[in-house]
N, C-alpha and C positions, 0 to 999 in steps of 0.2 A: 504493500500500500504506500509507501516511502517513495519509492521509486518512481511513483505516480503523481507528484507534489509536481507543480508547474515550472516552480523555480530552478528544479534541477538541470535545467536549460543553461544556465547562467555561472555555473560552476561546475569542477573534474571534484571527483570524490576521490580521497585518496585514504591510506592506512587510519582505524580507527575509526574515531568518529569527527574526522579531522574534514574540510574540502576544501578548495581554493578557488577563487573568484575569477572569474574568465574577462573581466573588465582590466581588473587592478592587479590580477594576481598574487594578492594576498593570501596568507595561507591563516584561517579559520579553526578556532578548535570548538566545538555543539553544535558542529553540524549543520540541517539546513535552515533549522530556527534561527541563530546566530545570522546568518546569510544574509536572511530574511531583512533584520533590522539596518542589516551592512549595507544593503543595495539602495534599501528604502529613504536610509539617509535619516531615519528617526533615533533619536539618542536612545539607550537602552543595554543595560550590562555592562556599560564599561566596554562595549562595538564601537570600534571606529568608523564611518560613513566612507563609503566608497567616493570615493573624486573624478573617477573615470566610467561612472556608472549611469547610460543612454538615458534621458526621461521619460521616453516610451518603456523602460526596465520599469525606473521608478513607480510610475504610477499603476503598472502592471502588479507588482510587490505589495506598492500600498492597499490597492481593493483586498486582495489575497488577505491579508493582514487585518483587515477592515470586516471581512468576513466571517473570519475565524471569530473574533472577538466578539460580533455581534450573534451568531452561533452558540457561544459559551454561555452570553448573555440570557439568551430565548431558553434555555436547558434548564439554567437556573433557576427564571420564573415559573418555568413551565413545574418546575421541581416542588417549588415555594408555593403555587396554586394547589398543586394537588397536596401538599400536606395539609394545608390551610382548611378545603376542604372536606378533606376527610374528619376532621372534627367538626364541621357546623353542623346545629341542625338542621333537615330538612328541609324549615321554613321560614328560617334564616336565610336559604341560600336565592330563595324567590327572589326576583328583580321588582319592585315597585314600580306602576305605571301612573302615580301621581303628578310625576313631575310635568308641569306645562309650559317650560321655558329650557335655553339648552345652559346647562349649568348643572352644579355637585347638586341633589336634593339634603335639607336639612337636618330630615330626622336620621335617627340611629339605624333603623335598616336601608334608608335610602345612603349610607355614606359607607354600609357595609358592601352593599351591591358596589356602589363603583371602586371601591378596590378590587373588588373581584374583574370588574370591568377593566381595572387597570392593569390587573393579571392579566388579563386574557388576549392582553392587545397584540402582541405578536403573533397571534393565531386568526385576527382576523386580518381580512383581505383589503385590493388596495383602496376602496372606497375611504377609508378611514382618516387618511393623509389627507385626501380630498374634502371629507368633511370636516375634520378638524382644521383645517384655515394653512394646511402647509406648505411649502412653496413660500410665490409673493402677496399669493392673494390673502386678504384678510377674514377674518373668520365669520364676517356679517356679509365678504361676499358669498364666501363658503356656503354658505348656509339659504342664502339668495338661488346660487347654483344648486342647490339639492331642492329646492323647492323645486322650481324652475321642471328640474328631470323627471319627480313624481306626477307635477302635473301635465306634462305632455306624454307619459305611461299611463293616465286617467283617461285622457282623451281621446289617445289614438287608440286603447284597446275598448272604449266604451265603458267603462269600470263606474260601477253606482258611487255617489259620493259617499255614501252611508258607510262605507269600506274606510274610509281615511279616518271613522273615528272608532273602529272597532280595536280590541282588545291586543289579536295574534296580529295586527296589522302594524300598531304603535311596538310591540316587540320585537318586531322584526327590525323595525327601523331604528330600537333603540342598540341591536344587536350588528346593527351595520354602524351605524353613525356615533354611538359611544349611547351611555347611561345619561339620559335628560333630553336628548335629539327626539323632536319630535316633528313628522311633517305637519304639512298643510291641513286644515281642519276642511270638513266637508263647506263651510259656508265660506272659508278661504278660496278653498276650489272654484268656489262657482261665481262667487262673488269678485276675488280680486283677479286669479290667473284666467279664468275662463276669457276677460273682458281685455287681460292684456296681451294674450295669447292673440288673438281675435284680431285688435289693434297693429302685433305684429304682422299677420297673414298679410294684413289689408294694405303692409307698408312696402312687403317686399311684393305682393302684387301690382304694385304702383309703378315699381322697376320692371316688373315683366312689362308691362302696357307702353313704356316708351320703345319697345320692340316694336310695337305693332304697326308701327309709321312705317318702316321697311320692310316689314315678313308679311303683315297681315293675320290675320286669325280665323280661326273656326269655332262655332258655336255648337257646341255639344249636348242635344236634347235627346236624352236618355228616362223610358220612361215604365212606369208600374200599373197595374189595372187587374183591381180582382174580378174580372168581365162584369160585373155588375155595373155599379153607379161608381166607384170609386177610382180616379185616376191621377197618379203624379207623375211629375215631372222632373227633374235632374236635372237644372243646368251648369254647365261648365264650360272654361272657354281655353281652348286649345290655340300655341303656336310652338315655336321651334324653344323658346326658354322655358315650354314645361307647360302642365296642365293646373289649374286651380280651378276646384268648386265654386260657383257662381250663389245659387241655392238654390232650393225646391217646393215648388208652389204646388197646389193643389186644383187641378184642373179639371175636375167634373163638372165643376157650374160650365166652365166655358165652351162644352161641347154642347150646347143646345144649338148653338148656332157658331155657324164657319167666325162671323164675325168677331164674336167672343174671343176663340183660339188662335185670330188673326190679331188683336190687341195684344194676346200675351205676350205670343213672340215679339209682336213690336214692342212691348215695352223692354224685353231683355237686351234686344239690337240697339235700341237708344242710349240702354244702361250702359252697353261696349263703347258705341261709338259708330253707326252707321258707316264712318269714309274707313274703319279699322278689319269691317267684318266682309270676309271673302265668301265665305260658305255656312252653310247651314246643314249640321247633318241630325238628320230622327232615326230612331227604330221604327220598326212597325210594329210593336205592339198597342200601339192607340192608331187611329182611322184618322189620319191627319186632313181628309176630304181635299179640298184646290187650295188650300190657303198656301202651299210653296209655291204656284202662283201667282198670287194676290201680293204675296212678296217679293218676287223676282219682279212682277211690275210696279209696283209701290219701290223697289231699292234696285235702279236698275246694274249695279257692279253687284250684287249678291244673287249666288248658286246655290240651290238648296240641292242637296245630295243626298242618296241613300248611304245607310254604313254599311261596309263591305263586309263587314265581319257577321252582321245578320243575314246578309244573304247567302256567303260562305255556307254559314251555319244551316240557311235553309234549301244549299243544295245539298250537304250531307246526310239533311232528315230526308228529302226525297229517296238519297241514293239508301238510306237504312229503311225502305218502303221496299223497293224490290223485291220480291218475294223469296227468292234464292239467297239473298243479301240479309233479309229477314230471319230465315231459317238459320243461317248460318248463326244469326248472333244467337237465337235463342238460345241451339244447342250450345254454345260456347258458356250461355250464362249457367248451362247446369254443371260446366264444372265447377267455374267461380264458386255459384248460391252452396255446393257442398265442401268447398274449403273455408270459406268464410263463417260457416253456419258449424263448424265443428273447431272448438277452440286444441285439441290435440291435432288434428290433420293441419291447421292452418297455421301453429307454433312449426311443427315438423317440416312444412310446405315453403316456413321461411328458414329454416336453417338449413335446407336440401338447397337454396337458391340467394346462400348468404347472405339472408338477410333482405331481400327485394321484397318488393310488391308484387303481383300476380294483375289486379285491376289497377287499372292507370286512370283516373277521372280529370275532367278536364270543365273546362266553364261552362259546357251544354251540354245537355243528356249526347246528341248526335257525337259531341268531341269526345265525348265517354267509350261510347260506343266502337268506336273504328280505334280510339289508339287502344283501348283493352284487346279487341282485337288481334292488334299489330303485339301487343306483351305477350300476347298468349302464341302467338307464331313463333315469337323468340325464345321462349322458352316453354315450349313443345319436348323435347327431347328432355330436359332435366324431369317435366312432369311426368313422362313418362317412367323415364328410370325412379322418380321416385314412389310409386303407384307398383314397382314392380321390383322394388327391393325388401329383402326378408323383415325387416322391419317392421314396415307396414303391413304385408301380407300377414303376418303373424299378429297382426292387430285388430280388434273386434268392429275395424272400420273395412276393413278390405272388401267387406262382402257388402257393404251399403258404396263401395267405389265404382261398381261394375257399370252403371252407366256411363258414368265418365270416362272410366279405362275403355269404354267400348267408344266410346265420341275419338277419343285421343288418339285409336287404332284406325279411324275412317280416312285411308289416305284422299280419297274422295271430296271428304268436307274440307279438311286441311289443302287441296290446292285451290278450291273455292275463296276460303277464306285469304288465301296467298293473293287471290285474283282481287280480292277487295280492301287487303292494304297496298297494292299495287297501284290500285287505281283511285282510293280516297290521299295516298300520300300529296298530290299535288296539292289537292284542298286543304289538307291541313298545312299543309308550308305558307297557302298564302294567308291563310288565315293567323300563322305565325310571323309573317308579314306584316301585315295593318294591324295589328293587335301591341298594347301598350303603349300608345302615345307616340306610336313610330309617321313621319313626317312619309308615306309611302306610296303619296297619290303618284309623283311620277314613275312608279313602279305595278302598278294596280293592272293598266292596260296590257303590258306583257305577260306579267302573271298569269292571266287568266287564258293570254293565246298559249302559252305553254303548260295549262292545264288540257287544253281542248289537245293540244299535238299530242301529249303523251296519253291519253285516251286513245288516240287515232293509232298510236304507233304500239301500245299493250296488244290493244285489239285488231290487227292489222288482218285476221285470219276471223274475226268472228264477227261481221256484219252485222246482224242483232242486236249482243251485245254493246257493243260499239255505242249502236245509235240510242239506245235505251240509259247510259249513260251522257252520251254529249247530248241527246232533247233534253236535260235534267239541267246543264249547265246551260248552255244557248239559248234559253227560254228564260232561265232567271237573268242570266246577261244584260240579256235586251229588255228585258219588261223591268226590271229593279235593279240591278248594279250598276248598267253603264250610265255615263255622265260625260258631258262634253267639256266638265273642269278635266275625269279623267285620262281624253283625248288631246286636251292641250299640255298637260302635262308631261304626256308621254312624248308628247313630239318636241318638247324645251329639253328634255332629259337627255343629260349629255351622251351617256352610254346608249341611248337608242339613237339617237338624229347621227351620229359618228358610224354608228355600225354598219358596214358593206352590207352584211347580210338582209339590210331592213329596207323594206319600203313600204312606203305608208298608202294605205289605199285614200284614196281621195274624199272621203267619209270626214276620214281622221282629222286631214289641210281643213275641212271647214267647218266642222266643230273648233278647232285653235282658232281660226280665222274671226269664228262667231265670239269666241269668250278673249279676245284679244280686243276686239271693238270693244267691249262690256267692262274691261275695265282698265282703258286709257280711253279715258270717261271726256278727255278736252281733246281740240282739235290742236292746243299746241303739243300735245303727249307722240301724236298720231302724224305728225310732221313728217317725219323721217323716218317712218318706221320702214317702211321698205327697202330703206338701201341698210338698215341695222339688221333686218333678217334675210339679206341678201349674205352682210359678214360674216354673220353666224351660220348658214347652211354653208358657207361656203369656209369658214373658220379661217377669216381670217382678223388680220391685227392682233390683239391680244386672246381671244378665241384659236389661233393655233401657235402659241409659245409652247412650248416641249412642255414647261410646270402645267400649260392647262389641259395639255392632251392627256399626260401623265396623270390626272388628275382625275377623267372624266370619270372611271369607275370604280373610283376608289373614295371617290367624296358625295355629301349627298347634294343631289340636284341645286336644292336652296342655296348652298352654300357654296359651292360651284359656281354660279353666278353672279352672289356678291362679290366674291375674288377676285374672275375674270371675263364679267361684262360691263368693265365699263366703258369702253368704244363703243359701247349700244344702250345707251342710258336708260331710252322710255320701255326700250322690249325688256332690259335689267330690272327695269321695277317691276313688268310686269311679271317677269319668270320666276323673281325672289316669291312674290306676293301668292303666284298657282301655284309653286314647287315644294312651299315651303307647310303645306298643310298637311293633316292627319287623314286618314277615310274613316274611320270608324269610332263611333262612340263607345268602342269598350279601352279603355284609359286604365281603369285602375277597377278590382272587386269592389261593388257598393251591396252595400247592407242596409236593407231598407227596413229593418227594424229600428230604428235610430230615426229614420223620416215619418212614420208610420206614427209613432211615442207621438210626434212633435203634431201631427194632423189628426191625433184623437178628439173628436167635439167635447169628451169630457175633461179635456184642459184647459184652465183659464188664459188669460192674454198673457199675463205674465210667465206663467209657465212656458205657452207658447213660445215667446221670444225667446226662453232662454235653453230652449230643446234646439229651436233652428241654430242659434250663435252655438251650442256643441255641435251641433252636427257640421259645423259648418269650419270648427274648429276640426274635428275630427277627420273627416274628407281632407284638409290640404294639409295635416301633419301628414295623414299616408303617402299624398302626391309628394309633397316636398321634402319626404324622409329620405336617406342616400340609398341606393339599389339597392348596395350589401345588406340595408335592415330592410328590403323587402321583400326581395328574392334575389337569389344568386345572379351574376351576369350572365353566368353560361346556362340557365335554366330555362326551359321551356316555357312560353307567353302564355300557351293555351293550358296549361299543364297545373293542378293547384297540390297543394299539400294536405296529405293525410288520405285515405278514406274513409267515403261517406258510407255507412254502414247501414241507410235506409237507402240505396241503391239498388236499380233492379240488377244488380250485376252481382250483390251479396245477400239480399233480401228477396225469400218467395214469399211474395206478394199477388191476389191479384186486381187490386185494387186498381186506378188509375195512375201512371204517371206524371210528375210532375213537368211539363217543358218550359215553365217562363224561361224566357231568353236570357236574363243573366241569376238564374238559379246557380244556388253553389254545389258542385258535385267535387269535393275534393279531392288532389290526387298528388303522384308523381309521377316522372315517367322519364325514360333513357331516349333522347331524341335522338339517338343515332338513325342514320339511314337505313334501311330494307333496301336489299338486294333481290332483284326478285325478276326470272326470267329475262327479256331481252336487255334488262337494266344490268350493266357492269357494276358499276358502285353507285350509282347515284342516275333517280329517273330523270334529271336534267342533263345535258351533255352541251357544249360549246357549240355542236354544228346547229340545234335547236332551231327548227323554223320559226320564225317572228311575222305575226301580220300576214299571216296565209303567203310567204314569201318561199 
């Protein structure tokens, strides 16, 4: 273990317990202790300090040094607790939750706890430095910062305030923060941080808004409806500096009549800023009747759009209608519903598959559906072998497995099912795509030609098939996804207008042609614009420098032409302003239990207000939280954590299904690629036709 000491770097060991220092070469008698003090330059024994000993030595010695000591120190107490201890009594050793300010408490068990508190401090963690004021900051900021962090862990998880003044809630925080620390009180919460929290949001939204002069925005109306009489609404407003909660009104009265639901929205476009708002995008789950009309004529530069991610989603539900499609998933769920439904087969199920999942849930029943699917093609071979090891077989489950083991043996279903994560994989890419606040309009119109090609090229052998898939997409296309923002986007996009491969059918030129009038809204915008999109088809001036060619598919569109369009000013603003937007209203998971609370008729006004200011509070801590606290960067968009255990994929039910569009069906899942017949590694390839070319 000696030999193992760091410093023995720094000197030869010689006879005894003698060494000599490889700086100064002095020869040393105790060894590598003695050294220690020698190198470090710290007085000590009657050690002389080395004179020729490197600073980088030095202060390498001193931590070492510094370690040790404070090691001996933590033993001691640690020693000194436990005797101490083991004489109190029981009731004695209680911590008292009187104290309501951070300070020693007065009486005699409160002064007995914090010495124990003062024992115990090297065993707790590093919050405590931080609470206790150390460092430069002061202990009233200290203590400012600890509020501060409980109440944005109140808000963003939704947490009742009645929790801040319970009993194991104050312990714990007296157990992190020392004996007398006490958080925020429930009336602290709601009263001071809720209102400054609020105040913050609305300051650094203030900063995102001076964006919207050059990028433009999107209005994001996301909406809930329990088919009855009851309907809300979600607004939020989307650009390239991030997404924030707007808020959420209550829009049942307003569907009696178009003009009603035509006011709402105008009054949220006014709250932005009419000359700031590019596009408008809804769901369809409320019957939004002509009003994106009434407003494209009322705001003539503003687009209302479909979200691409609803439509996605509802040609997935189509393609899980096909009858063969259908069947497939059933059988599939009765392996799930009997691993799930047996907590020994489903412990066993995951330590045969270290630990993974089996169901993969995703933010729609249909995303659910095809990537569980795709888990259960991947690991096909593991379930079998495990279904078919002694183990199990020897287990009073074996004989309740035999349907499954018989599903798992049908080479038959199993290339069915091959056939249907072959052919859902493009849809879920793009739906990985526009999903999270990704800026993906000029990417939306290729996507979808290269969903249709890799149909055409799976199925190249089975005509039928084939068209029974692409009439599912090319019907949602054109009747709900396409959009002539999404045609002018695609043709500004530097990666597509550059590409040999590409040409644009003539459709494309005048939808761009239409939403390029629409918003270089002045005839002096509109001056020159033909000899600015003569440079650019034609790349030149700054449009073909080496940095911007190099650049075209490797940056996003938006940004790409703030860089390197400025030889084309008016077509510059317009291409930042279409380039630079979102397709779809799924941004971030919303929990509408939290809206719902706030639009109960049995809450007063004042309660009222102060359900919307959390909610409202709550919504942009999650947007404006950093990825790493909200999911992983390399994780799947469509993909959520956990499973949902009232799932038809774990649960035999046969009750109805749940489909609202953003129902939470929790999950995880390995976004690796499937390989899978004419696909080598990946169903996309380079030579890819674009645009029926």
């Amino acid at each position: 273990m000696r030999e193992r000491d760091p410093c023995w770097e720094y000197c030869d060991k010689l006879d005894g317990n003698k060494v000599r220092c490889r700086f100064c070469h002095k020869v040393l008698n105790g060894g590598i202790s003695r050294l220690k003090f020698h190198l470090s330059q710290i007085p000590s024994k009657g050690v002389n300090p080395c004179t020729k000993v490197k600073e980088d030595a030095i202060e390498k010695v001193k931590s070492i040094i510094s370690a040790k000591e404070e090691y001996k120190e933590f033993q001691l107490l640690k020693r000194q607790r436990v005797a101490e201890l083991s004489v109190l009594p029981k009731r004695a050793r209680e911590v008292p939750f009187q104290s309501t300010s951070l300070g020693l408490p007065n009486s005699p068990a409160g002064t007995l706890a914090a010495e124990q508190s003062h024992l115990l401090a090297p065993e707790v963690s590093t919050p405590v430095p931080k609470l206790s004021g150390a460092g430069n900051k002061s202990r009233a900021a200290s203590e400012l910062e600890a509020e501060r962090c409980i109440a944005e862990f109140f808000f963003e998880n939704k947490l009742d305030y009645s929790i801040a003044d319970s009993v194991s809630y104050q312990h714990m925080l007296e157990v992190l923060g020392g004996v007398g620390f006490r958080g925020p009180s429930a009336e602290v919460l709601k009263d001071k941080w809720l209102h400054k929290l609020r105040s913050e949001i609305l300051q650094k939204t203030k900063e995102i808004e001076k964006d919207w002069v050059t990028t433009g925005c999107t209005i994001l109306a996301d909406s809930w409806t329990d088919n009855k009489l009851k309907a809300l609404i979600n607004f939020s407003v989307s650009s390239p500096l991030g997404t924030f909660f707007l808020k959420t009104v209550d829009a049942s009265a307003h569907f009696k009549t178009h003009r009603g639901l035509y006011d709402l929205f105008d009054e949220v476009i006014r709250e932005v800023g009419p000359e700031n708002v590019v596009q408008i995008i809804a769901d369809r789950n409320i019957n939004y009747g002509s009003i994106d009309k009434l407003i494209m004529q009322n705001y003539n530069s503003i687009f209302w759009s479909p979200c691409a991610s609803f439509c996605i989603n509802s040609m997935l539900d189509d393609f899980s209608k096909i009858d063969w499609v259908n069947q497939c998933i059933c059988q599939a769920q009765t392996i799930t519903r009997f691993i799930y439904n047996n907590k020994w087969v489903l412990d066993f199920m995951r330590k045969s598959m270290a630990g993974q999942e089996l169901v993969c849930s995703g933010i729609t029943k249909s995303v659910s559906d095809f990537l569980t699917l795709k888990s259960l093609l991947r690991h096909r071979s593991k379930l079998k072998q495990m279904f078919h090891c002694a183990e199990f077989s020897s287990s009073s489950y074996a004989s309740r497995s035999i349907p499954s083991v018989d599903i798992l043996n049908d080479d038959e279903l199993w290339r069915a099912v091959e056939e249907i994560a072959a052919v859902s994989e493009p849809l879920l890419r793009v739906m990985r795509d526009v999903s999270g606040g990704k800026a993906a309009i000029g990417y939306i119109y290729e996507s979808m030609t290269k969903v249709t090609d890799s149909i055409r090229t799976y199925y190249i052998m089975d005509e039928g098939k084939c068209k029974s898939f692409l009439d599912i997409v090319e019907q949602k296309w054109q009747s709900e996804l396409h959009s002539p923002l999404h045609s002018a986007a695609a043709f500004l996009n530097p990666s597509i207008q550059y590409n040999p491969e590409v040409k644009f059918f003539s459709s494309i030129k005048e939808e761009f042609y239409h939403v390029l009038d629409k918003v270089l809204t002045t005839p002096d915008l509109r001056q020159d614009i033909t000899a600015q999109l003569h440079a650019f088809r034609k790349a030149q001036g700054m449009f073909g420098s080496n940095i911007a060619k190099e650049a075209r598919n490797n940056t996003s569109p938006g940004m790409w032409w703030e860089q390197y369009g400025d030889s084309a000013p008016s077509l510059q603003r317009a291409a930042v302003r279409i380039t630079s937007q979102v397709c779809s209203t799924l941004t971030f998971q919303r929990d509408w239990d939290i809206i719902l609370q706030n639009h109960s008729e049995k809450r007063n006004k004042l309660d009222k207000e102060a359900l919307a200011d959390q909610a409202y509070v709550h919504y942009n801590l999650t947007l404006h939280s950093e990825p790493k606290t909200r999911k992983k960067l390399d994780g799947d968009p469509i993909a959520l954590d956990g499973i949902d255990m009232t799932s038809p994929w774990v649960e035999d039910s046969d009750g109805p299904i749940l489909t609202q569009w953003l129902d939470r069906f929790p999950s995880a899942l390995d976004s690796g690629d499937l390989n899978t017949r004419q696909f080598g590694g990946s169903i996309f390839g380079p030579g890819d036709n674009l645009f029926g070319l």
